[in-house]
N, C-alpha and C positions, 0 to 999 in steps of 0.2 A: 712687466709692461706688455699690453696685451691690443690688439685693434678689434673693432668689431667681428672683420669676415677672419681675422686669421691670429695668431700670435706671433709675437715679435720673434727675430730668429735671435738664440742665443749666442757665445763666442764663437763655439764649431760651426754653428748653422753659418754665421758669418765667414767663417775663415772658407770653410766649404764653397760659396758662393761668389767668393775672389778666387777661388782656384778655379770652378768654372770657368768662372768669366774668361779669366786669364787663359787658360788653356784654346776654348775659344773664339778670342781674339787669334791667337797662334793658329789655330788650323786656318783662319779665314786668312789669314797673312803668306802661309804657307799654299793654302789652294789660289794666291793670287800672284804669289812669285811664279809657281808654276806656269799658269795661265801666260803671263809675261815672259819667262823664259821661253815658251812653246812658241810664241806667236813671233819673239825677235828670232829664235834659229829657224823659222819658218821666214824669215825676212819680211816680213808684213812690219816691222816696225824703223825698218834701215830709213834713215834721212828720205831717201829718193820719194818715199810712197808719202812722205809729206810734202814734197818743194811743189806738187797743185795750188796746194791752196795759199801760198804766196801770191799766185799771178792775179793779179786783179780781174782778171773777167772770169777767175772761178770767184774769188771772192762775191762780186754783182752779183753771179749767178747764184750763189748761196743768198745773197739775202732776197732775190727775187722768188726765190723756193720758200723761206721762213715768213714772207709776206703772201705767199698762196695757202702758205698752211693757217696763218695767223688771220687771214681774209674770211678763210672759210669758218674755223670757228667765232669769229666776231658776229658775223650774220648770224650762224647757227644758235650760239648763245643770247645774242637779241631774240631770237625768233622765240626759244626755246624757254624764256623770261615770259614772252605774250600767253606765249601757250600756256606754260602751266598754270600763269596766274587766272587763268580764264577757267582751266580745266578744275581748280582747285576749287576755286568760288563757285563752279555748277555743281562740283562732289558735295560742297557743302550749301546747299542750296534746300529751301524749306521743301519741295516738289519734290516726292516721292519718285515718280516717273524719270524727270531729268534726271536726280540720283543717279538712281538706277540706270540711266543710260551711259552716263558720263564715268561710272564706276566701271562699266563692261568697255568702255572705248581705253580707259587709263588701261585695263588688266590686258587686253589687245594689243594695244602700243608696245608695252611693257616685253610681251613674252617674244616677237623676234628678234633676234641679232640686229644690231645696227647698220650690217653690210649688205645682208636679206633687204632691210627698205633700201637702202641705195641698189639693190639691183631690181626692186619692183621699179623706181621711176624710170630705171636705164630702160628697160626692156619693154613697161607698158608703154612709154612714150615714143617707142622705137627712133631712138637718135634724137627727137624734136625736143628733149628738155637736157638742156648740157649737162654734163659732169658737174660742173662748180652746182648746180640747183640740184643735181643728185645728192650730193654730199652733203647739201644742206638740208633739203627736205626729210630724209635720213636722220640723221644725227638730229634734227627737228623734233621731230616725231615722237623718236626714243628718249630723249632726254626731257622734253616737255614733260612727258608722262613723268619720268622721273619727279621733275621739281613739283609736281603739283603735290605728290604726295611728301615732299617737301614741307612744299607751304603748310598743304592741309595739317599735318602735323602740326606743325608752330603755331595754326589759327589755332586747333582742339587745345595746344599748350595753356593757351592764355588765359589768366581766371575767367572765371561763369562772371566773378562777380565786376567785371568791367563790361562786357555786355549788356548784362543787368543795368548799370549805371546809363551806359549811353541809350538804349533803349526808353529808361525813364527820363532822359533829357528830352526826349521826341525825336531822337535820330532814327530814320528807317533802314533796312537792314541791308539797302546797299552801303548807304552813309556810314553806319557802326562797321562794317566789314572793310570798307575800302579807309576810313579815317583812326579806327580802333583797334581793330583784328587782323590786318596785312602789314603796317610797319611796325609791329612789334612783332610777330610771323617771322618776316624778315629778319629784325634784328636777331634776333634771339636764334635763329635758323643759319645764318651767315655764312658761317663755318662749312658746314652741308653742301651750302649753294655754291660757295668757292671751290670746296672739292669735284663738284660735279661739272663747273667751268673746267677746272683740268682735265677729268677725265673729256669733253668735249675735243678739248684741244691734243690729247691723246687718240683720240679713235678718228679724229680727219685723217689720221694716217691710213686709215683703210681706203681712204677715197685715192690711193696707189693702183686697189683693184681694179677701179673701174674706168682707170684712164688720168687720171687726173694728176698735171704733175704738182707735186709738190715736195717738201722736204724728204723726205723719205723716198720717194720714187727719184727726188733728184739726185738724191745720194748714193743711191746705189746704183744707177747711170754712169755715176763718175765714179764710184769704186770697177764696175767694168769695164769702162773705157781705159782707168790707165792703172788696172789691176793690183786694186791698193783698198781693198774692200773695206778691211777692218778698220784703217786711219778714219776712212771715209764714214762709216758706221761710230767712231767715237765722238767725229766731230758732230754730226749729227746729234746724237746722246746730251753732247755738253748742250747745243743748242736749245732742246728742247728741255734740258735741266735750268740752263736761265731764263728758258723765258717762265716756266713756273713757278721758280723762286719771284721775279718780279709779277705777279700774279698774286702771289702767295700774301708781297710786301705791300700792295696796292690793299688787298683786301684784310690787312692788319690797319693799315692807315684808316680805310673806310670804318672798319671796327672801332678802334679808338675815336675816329671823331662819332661817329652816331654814342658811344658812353662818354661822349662828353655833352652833347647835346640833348639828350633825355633829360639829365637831371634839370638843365636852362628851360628847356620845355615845361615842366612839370613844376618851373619854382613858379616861372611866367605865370602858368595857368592856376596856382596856387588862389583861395580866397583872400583877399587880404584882412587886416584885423582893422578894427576902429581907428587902432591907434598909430599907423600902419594912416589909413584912409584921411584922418583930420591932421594928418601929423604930430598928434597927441596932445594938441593945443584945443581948450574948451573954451 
């Protein structure tokens, strides 16, 4: 029994490949007991460096933090939706010229660090444009450029031969593009565009640099203040581990219902037959 790119592994190739495994599970087990032994006789893990986050005004204060983080990239991934979908439809746009402009703006976007634009608006704006519109314009910018070539991938995905058709219906080629070629883009793209929402909501944490409090900067505020760094840094971790799991489970939901409603779509817009139209009565 053989697959295309490889062959099947035989009984040793199998046996071989659970001793693997198995041995590296063990090391990963063994560098994580480690890890935990070092940091409890370091006393970072005794009761005391957790009983903060009992008191309720650290509790507020943490979700006040996960709602600055969670602020900033809601805006920035709105923002970063407009943009690309704008930037994608100029890349692919009949106009030579715009092309070509739009193509050199995405690969410009593209090539700074994310924390480089947030310290262009901190600094050209000198003080006059806040932190929170740093961080968004920032992460804007960079991730825009991202999704466009997002989209644009997913429009190029989509058969020639459904353009074809909408064009010969007399759709013009905003209509074909904005009603044929972007929500199936999207659908078909999904995945992508989810992962890049996380990374979003991953890199607000840079916005620590430039002043901005949020998760991250507030956590490690209160790992200094009541020198319990590391508790402070896991709870941090977990938090930002559920909120991308519930991200993760919003954009499985969104999935599932857009493949359920394509095929309703598509039966809708179906021709129908004669018999089907008279009810099959002559």
């Amino acid at each position: 029994m053989s697959s295309v790119l490889y062959d099947a592994p035989g009984p040793r190739a199998r046996l071989r490949n659970r001793v693997y495994t198995a041995l590296g599970i063990l090391l990963v087990l063994v560098v994580l007991g480690a890890v935990v032994w070092r940091l409890d006789f370091a006393g970072q893990l005794a009761r005391s460096k957790w009983d903060p986050f009992i008191y309720q005004d650290i509790q507020t204060a943490l979700l006040r933090a996960w709602w600055a983080t969670v602020r900033v990239a809601l805006v920035a991934v709105a923002l970063s939706l407009a943009l690309g979908t704008v930037l994608a439809v100029l890349r692919l746009s009949t106009v030579r010229a715009l092309r070509w402009i739009t193509t050199g703006l995405v690969e410009f976007l593209r090539a700074p660090p994310v924390l480089l634009m947030m310290f262009w608006f901190l600094y050209a704006s000198r003080g006059a444009i806040p932190v929170f519109w740093c961080a968004v314009l920032g992460l804007t910018l960079y991730n825009g450029a991202i999704i466009s070539e997002i989209l644009r991938a997913g429009v190029l995905a989509v058969p020639k031969g459904q353009r074809e058709a909408a064009f010969a219906l007399g759709l013009t080629s905003g209509q074909v593009m904005r009603m044929v070629l972007l929500p199936q883009a999207v659908r078909s793209m999904l995945p992508s565009i989810v992962a890049q929402v996380v990374v979003v909501l991953k890199d607000s944490a840079l916005a620590y640099i430039i002043g901005y409090t949020e998760l991250l900067r507030w956590g490690t505020n209160l790992g200094t203040e009541f020198f319990n760094l590391v508790p402070a840094s896991i709870v941090i971790a977990v938090v930002y581990i559920g909120t991308n799991m519930v991200i993760a489970g919003l954009a499985k939901l969104l999935e599932r219902r857009l493949s359920t409603t394509a095929p309703r779509a598509r039966a809708a817009a179906a021709p129908r037959t004669p018999a089907q139209v008279g009810g099959g009565a002559l």
